[in-house]
C-alpha positions as CSV (number, residue, x, y, z in Angstrom):
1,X,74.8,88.9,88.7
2,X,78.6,90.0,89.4
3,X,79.2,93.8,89.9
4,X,81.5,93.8,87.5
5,X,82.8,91.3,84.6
6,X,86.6,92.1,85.1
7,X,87.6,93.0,88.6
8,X,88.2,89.9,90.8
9,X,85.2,88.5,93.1
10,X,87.6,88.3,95.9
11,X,87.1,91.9,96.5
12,X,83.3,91.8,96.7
13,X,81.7,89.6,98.9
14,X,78.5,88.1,97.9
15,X,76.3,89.9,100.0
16,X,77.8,93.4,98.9
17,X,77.0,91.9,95.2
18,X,73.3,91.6,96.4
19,X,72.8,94.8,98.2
20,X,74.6,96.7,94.7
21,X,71.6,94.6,92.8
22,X,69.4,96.4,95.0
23,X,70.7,100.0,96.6
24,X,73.8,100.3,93.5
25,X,77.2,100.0,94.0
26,X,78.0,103.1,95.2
27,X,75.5,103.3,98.0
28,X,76.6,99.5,98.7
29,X,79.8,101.0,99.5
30,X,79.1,103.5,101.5
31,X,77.2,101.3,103.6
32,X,80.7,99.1,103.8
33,X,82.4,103.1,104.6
34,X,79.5,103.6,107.4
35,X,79.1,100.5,108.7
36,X,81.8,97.8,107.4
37,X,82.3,95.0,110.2
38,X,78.7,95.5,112.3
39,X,75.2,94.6,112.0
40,X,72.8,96.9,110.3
41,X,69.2,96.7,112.1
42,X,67.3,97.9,108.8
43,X,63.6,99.4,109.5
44,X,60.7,98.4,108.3
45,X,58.6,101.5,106.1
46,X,57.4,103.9,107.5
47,X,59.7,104.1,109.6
48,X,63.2,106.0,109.4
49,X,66.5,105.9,110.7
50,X,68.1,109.2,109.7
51,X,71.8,108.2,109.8
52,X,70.6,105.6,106.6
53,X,68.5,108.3,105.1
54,X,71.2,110.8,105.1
55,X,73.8,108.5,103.5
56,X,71.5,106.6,100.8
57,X,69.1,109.3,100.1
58,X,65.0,108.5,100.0
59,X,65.0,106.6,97.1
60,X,67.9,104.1,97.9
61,X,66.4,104.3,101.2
62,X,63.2,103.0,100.9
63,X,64.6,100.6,98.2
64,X,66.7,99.0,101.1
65,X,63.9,98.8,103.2
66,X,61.1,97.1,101.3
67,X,64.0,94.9,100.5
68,X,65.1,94.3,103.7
69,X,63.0,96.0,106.5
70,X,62.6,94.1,109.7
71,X,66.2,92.3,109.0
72,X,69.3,92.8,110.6
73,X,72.4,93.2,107.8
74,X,75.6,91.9,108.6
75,X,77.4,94.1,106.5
76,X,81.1,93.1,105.7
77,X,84.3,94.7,106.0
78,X,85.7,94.8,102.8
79,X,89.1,94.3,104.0
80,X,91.0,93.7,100.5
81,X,89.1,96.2,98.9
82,X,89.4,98.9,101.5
83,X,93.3,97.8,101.8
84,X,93.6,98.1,98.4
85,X,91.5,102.2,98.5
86,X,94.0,103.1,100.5
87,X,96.7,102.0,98.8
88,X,95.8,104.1,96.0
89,X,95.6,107.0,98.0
90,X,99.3,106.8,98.8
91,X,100.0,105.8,95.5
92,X,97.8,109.5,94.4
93,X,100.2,110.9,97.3
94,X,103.6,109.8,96.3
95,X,102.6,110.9,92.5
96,X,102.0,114.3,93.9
97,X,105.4,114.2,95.4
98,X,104.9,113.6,98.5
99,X,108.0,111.7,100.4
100,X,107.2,108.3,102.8
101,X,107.6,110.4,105.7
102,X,105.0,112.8,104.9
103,X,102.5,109.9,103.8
104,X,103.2,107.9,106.8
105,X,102.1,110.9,109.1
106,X,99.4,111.4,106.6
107,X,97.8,107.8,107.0
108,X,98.8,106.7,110.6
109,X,101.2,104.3,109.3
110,X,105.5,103.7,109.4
111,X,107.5,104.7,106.1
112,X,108.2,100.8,106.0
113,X,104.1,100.4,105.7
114,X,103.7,103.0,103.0
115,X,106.6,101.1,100.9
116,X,105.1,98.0,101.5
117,X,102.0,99.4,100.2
118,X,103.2,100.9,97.4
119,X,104.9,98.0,96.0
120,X,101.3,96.0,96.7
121,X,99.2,98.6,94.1
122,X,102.5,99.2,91.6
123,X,102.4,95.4,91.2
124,X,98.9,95.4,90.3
125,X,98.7,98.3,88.7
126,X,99.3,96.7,85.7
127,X,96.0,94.8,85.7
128,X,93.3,95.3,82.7
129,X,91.0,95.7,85.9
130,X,92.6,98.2,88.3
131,X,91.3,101.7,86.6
132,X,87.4,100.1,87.2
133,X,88.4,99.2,90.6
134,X,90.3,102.4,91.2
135,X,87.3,104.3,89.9
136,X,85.2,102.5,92.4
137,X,87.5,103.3,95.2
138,X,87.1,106.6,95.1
139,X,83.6,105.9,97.2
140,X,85.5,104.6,99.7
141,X,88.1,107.2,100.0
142,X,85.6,110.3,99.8
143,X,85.0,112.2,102.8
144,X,81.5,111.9,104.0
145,X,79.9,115.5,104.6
146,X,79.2,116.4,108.2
């Protein structure tokens, strides 16, 4: 079943599909935030890994691990889709004002980058899709309590 009928596949892998089936989309995010790019050694109940616990909460928790305790998750990078979060960050920033210089110091990145991706989220802006997708970016994008 597709996360979502209207944004484009290419920004969710299948196995972030499956894990949102099983932990929800915003906890399968976070694990891309936490963890995007290594493998994920999930334990088998009883046992507990504390980082996970912290980030999914029990329930999600001990969803993943009946799910998938004893297996190791590759869990994927998200590239597009955390590209694309960021994008929309500067986008938020230049809205507020802010000029490329600023945002460039802001994001670690040259006034030519920021242009560049500002013209990559004006011209899809435009899509039926993009206020689901930047809704959903906001996981991404959040600062994740100490």
């Amino acid at each position: 079943m597709p996360i979502t009928t209207c944004i484009p596949p290419e920004f969710f892998p299948n196995s972030i599909q499956e894990l949102a089936d099983v932990i929800g989309l915003h906890n399968a995010l976070a694990l891309v935030k936490a963890y995007g790019g290594t493998r994920l050694a999930v334990p088998k109940l009883p046992a507990t890994k504390p980082d996970l616990l912290s980030l999914l909460g029990e329930d999600s928790y001990k969803t993943l691990a009946r799910s998938y305790g004893g297996e190791t998750l590759e869990i994927p990078r998200c590239a597009k889709l955390m590209t694309l979060a960021r994008d929309i960050e500067i986008l938020h920033g230049r809205r507020r004002k802010l000029g490329c210089r600023e945002l460039a110091a802001q994001f670690a990145m040259t006034e030519r980058g920021i242009q560049k991706a500002l013209r990559r989220v004006e011209n899809i802006e435009r899509k039926p899709w993009f206020k689901e997708l930047q809704t959903l970016t906001t996981t991404l994008t959040e600062e994740t309590p100490a």
